[in-house]
C-alpha positions in Angstrom: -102.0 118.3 -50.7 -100.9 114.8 -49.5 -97.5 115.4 -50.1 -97.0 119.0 -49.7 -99.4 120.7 -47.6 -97.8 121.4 -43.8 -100.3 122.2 -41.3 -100.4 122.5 -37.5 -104.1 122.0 -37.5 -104.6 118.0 -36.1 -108.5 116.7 -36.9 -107.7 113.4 -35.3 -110.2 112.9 -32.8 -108.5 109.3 -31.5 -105.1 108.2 -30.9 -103.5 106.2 -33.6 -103.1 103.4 -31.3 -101.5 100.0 -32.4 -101.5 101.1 -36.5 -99.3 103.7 -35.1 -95.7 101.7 -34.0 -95.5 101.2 -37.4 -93.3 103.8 -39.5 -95.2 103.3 -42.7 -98.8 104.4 -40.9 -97.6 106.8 -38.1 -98.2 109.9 -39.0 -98.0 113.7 -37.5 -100.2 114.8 -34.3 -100.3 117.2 -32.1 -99.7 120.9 -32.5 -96.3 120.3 -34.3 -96.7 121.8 -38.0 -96.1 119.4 -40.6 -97.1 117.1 -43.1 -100.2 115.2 -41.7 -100.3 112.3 -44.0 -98.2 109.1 -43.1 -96.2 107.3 -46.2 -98.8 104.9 -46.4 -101.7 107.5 -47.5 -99.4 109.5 -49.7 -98.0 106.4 -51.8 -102.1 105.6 -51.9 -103.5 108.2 -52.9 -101.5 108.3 -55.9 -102.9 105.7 -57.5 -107.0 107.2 -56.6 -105.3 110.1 -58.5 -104.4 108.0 -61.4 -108.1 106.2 -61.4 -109.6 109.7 -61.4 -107.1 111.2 -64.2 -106.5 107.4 -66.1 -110.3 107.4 -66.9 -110.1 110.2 -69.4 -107.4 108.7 -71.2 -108.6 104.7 -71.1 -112.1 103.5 -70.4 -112.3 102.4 -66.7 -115.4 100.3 -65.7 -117.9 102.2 -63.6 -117.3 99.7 -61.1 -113.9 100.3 -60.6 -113.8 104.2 -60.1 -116.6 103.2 -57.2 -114.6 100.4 -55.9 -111.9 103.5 -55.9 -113.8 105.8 -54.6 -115.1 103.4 -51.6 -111.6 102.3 -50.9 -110.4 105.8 -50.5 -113.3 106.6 -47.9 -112.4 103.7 -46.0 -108.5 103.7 -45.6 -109.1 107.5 -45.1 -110.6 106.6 -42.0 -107.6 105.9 -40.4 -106.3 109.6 -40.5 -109.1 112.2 -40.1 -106.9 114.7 -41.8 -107.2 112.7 -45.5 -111.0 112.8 -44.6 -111.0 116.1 -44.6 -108.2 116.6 -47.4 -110.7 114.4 -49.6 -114.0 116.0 -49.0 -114.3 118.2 -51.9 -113.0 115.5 -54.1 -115.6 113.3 -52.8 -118.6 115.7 -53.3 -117.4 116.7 -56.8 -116.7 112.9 -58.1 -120.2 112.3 -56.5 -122.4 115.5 -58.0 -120.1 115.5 -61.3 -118.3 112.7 -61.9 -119.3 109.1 -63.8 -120.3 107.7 -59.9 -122.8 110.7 -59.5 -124.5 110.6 -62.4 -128.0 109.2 -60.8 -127.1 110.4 -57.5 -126.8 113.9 -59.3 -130.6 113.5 -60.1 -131.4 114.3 -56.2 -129.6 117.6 -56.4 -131.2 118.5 -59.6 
């Protein structure tokens, strides 16, 4: 979705404001149609993808596919568009996935 999804739907509820003058973080707004994600999240989120795929392969620590899945919340911020891109990957990896597995308990 980050790297081929074109939508004229903008979720931003703020500007992008200083982050913006920079090409690597300025991404699309507005009504224009277009890829919503700037450079920065698509190069990112690559390598979340590779934490979520790597750790059927190679044991990952617990730890780290949190510390992913934190860090991915967080610099998602910065684009409300990723947020809601991210969502359902989000509420999967936290009902399914390794990070879920006590929070799955409240569902359950």
């Amino acid at each position: 979705m980050f790297h081929m999804f074109k939508t004229s739907v903008d979720f931003n509820v703020v500007g992008q404001g200083e982050i913006g003058r920079y090409e690597f973080f300025r991404h699309l707004s507005g009504n224009a149609h277009g890829l919503r994600i700037c450079p920065f999240g698509r190069a990112v989120v690559l390598a979340y993808v590779a934490v979520l795929l790597g750790r059927n392969v190679v044991a990952i620590p617990e730890s780290y596919v949190r510390a992913a899945l934190a860090t991915s919340g967080v610099l998602a911020m910065l684009n409300m568009n990723a947020v809601v891109y991210l969502l359902p990957v989000w509420a999967a990896e936290l009902m399914w996935g390794s990070c879920g597995a006590h929070v799955g308990l409240m569902w359950g």
